[in-house]
N, C-alpha and C positions, 0 to 999 in steps of 0.2 A: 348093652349097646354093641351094635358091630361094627367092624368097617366102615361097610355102609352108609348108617347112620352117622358114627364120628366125619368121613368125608362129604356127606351132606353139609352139616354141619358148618365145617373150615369151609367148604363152598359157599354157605349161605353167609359165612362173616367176610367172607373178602368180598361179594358180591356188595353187600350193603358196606362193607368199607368202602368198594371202588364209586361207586354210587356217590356215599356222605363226599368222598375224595374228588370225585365228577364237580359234584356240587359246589362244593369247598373251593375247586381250581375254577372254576364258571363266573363262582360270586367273584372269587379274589384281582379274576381279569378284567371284570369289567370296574372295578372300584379301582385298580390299577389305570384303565383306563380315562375315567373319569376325572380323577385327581392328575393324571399327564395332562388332559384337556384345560382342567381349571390354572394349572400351573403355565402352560401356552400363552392361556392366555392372559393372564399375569402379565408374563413375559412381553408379550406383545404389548400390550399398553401401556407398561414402562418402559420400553427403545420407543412405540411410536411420539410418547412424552419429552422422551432425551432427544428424538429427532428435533420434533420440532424447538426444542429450545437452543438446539444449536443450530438450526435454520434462521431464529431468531438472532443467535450471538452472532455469528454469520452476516447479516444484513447488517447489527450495528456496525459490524468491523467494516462492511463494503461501503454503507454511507460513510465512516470516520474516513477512508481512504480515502473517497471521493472526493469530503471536504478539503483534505487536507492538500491534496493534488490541486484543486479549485483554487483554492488559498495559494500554493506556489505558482502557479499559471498568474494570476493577477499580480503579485508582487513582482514577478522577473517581467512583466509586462510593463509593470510601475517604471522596474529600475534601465530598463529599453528607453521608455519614454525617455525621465530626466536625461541621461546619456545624450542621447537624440538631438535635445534640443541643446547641450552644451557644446556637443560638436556641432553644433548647424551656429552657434554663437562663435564657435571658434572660425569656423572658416566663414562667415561674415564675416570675422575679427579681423582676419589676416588680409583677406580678398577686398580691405578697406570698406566697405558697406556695411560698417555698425559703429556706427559714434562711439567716444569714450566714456560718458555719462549712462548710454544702452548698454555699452559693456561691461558696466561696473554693475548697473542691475541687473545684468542677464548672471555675473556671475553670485553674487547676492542669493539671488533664488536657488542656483546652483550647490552654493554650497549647503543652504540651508534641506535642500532634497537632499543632496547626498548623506547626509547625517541620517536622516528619516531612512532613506533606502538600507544604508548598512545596519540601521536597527531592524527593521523587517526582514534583512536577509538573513541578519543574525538568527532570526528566530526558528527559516525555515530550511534554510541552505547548508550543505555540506563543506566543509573545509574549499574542496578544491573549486566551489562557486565564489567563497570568498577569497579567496589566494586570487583567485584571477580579477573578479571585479576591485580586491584593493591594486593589485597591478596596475590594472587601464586607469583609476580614479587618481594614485599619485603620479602619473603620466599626465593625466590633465591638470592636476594643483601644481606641477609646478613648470608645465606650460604656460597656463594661466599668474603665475607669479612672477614669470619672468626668467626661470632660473635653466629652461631647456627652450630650444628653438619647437616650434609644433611642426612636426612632420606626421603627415597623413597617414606614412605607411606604417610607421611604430602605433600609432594608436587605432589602426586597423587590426593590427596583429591580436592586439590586448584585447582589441572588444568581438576581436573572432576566441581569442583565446577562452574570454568569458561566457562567449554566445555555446563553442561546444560543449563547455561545461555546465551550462545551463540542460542544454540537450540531455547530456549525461543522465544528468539527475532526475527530469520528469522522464525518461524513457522515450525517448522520440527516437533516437539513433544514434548506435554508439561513433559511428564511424564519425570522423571530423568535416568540417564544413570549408571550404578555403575560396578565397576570391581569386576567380581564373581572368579579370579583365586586363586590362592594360595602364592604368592606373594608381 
């Protein structure tokens, strides 16, 4: 053998190695490839699975809010009313146009709401909506018993004081609310 032939030869084996090796790198990208794609997509249809279940947990936490929002809106609406009507019994009371026997059932009811009330606010209200509504409420028990004269503008103050704290809490506006009339 000469030259020749042995360099033939080392030609003809690297030629069919780069070839098998052609081959070899050809196969091995596209099964690279394949198994990237099968794993995507994998991929993808466990986040689009985790999306939507937190799109779901999402919606229950937006309805619980909503209820719960709904629920404090009706109750501070409840405790508005009773209020309402014991200052509308007090100043009848004073302005002489409510009998004594009407003022004894106007407060009757009264206290009997107010109990109800502070347990519904118990439930939903923060400290500083009870600090104020206990404020305005032993301002009218002991109005109503005798034991302070009723003055308008102290039990304005208390039941602004409880109305902004109301505000506070369901988010309507932080800023405070004050009565600008003459009265």
């Amino acid at each position: 053998m000469n030259w020749e032939d042995a360099f033939k030869i080392i030609a003809a084996m690297i030629a069919s190695i780069g070839a098998g090796g052609v081959l070899v790198f050809a196969l091995s990208t596209w099964l690279g490839k394949l198994w990237a794609q099968r794993i995507l997509e994998n991929e993808k249809h466990q986040l689009a699975s985790e999306l939507e279940k937190t799109k779901r947990e999402l919606d229950i936490v937006k309805e619980t809010t909503l209820r719960f929002q709904n629920d404090k809106l009706h109750t501070y609406r409840a405790v508005i009313d009773v209020i309402a009507r014991i200052l509308a019994a007090l100043d009848s009371h004073e302005s002489g146009r409510l009998q004594p026997n009407e003022a004894g059932a106007r407060f009757d009811e009264f206290n009997e709401q107010r109990i109800r009330i502070y347990g519904y606010l118990a439930m939903i209200a923060p400290q500083d909506v009870m600090d104020a509504q206990d404020r305005l409420i032993d301002n009218l028990l002991l109005v109503v018993h005798g034991n302070v004269e009723y003055e308008w503008t102290e039990v304005r103050e208390n039941a602004l004081a409880m109305l902004n704290a109301v505000r506070i809490d369901i988010g309507i506006d932080k800023s405070p609310i004050s009565y600008n009339g003459v009265l």
